[in-house]
Every structure is written in C-alpha cells, then in structure tokens.
C-alpha positions as CSV (number, residue, x, y, z in Angstrom):
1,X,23.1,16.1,29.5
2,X,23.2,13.6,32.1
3,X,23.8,9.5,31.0
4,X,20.4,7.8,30.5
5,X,19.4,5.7,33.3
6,X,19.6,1.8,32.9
7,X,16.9,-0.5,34.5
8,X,16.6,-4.6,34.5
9,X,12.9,-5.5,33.8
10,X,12.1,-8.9,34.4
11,X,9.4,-10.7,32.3
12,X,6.3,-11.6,34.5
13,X,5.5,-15.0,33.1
14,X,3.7,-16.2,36.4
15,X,0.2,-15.6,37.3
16,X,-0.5,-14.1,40.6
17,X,-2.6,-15.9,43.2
18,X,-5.9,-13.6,42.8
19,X,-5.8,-13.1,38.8
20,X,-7.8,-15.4,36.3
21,X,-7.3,-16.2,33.2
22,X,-9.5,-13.4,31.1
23,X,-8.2,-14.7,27.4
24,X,-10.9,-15.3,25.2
25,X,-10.3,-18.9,23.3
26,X,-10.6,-18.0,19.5
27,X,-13.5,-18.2,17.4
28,X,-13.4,-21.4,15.0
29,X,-12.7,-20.0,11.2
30,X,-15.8,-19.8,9.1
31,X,-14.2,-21.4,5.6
32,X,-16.7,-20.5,2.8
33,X,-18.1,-23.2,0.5
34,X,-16.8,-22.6,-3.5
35,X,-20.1,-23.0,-5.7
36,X,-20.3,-22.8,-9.7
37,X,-21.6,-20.1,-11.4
38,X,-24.1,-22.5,-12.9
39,X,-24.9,-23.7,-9.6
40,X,-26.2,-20.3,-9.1
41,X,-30.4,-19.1,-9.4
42,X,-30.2,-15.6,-9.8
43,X,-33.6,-14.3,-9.7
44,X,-34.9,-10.8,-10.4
45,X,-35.4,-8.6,-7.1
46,X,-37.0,-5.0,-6.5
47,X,-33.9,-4.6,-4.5
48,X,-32.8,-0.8,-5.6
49,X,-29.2,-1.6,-4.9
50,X,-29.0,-4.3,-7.5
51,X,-31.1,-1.9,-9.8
52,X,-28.7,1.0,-9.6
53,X,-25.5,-0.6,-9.8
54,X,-26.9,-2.6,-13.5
55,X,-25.9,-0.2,-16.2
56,X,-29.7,0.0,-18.2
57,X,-33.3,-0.6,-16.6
58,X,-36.3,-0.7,-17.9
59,X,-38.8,1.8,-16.0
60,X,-42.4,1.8,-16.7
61,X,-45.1,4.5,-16.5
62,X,-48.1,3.2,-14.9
63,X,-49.8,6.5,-14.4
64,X,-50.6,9.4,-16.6
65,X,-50.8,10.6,-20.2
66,X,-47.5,11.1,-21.2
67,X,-44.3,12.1,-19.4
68,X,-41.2,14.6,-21.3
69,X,-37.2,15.4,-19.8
70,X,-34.5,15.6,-22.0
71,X,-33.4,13.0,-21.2
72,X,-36.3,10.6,-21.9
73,X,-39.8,10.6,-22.5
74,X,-43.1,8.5,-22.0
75,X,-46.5,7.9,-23.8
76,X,-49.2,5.4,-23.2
77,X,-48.3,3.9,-26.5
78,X,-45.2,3.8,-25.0
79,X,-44.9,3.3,-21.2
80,X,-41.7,1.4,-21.2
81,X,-38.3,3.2,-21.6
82,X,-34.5,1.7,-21.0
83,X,-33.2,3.7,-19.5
84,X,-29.4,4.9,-17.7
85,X,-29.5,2.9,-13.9
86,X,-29.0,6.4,-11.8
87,X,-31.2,8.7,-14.2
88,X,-34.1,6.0,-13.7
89,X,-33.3,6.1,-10.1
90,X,-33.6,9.8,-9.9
91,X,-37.0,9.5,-11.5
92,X,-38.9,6.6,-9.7
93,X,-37.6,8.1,-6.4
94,X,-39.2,11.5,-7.2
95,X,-42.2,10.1,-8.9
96,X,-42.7,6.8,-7.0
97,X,-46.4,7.1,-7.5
98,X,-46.0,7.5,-11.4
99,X,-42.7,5.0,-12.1
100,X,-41.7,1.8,-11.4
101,X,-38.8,-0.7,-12.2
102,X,-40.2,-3.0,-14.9
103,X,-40.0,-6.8,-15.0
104,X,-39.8,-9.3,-18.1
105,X,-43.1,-10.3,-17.5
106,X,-45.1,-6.5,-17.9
107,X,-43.2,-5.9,-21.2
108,X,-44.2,-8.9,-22.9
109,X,-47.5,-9.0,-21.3
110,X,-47.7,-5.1,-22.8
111,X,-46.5,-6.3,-26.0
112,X,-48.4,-9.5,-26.0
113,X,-44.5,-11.1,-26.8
114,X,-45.4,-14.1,-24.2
C-alpha cells in the first residue's frame, strides 16, 4: 500500500472581492414570562383535545328515547352519563347528531341544582 499523501490546507479567513456577507444576524431570544397558577382563568372549552386527554366527561343525549352499549346506557330520565374520555369520544364522533360534551350549566339546569 502506498504512504498516504500529505497536503498543507491553509485557512481562508479573508473574503474575496465579489462575495458578500450572506450570515443571517440571529433572532433576539423569546424569554417566557413565569405566571402563578392562581393567576390563571381556565375556562371550559368545546375543544376535543382538552376533552380527550381529561380522564371522565360528562356526555349528554339530546336526542332520542333511550340509548344501550355495554358500556353505558341513556334514558330521558337520564340523559347525562360520566363517562371514560376516549369511549365518550368514540360515541359523540359516531353519533354527533345524538351526543354532545356536557357543561356545568345543562346538568344543573336538568336537575334544577342552580
């Protein structure tokens, strides 16, 4: 095997007469603002991201008699069910026209609680 060839590389530190300088200056650091948690106003949302990733729900029937899985079941007497966040999914989003994500506010009007 013939000895590996040495070469001398110089550095090019020096800018050649036709080139410009193409180096982007860097953005300014976004520095985020520490808040309290009692500082915070969480509100209730329809957002089905924040529904799914809560462990219960509450899901309401607002049409038809009555409503039967094994997993849960439905009546008019009874249109409100707590129910597992990914099951309840499963159900609105096959039945949108049947179910709905329930708020405070329908249970205890339903109940007359409020």
């Amino acid at each position: 095997m013939p000895p590996a060839k040495k070469t001398l590389t110089e550095e090019n530190t020096g800018q050649s007469e036709e080139s410009e300088s193409t180096v982007a200056s860097k953005p300014a650091r976004k520095v985020v603002k520490k808040v309290e948690i009692s500082d915070l106003h969480i509100e209730d949302s329809n957002d089905p991201i924040s529904n799914i990733n809560q462990e219960q729900v509450m899901v309401f029937m607002k049409n038809g008699y009555s409503y039967s899985s094994p997993e849960v079941s439905f009546t008019r007497e009874k249109p409100f069910r707590l129910m597992n966040a990914i099951d309840a999914a499963r159900l609105i989003n096959s039945m949108d026209y049947r179910f709905e994500y329930a708020n405070k506010e329908q249970v205890e009007e339903f109940y007359s609680l409020g």
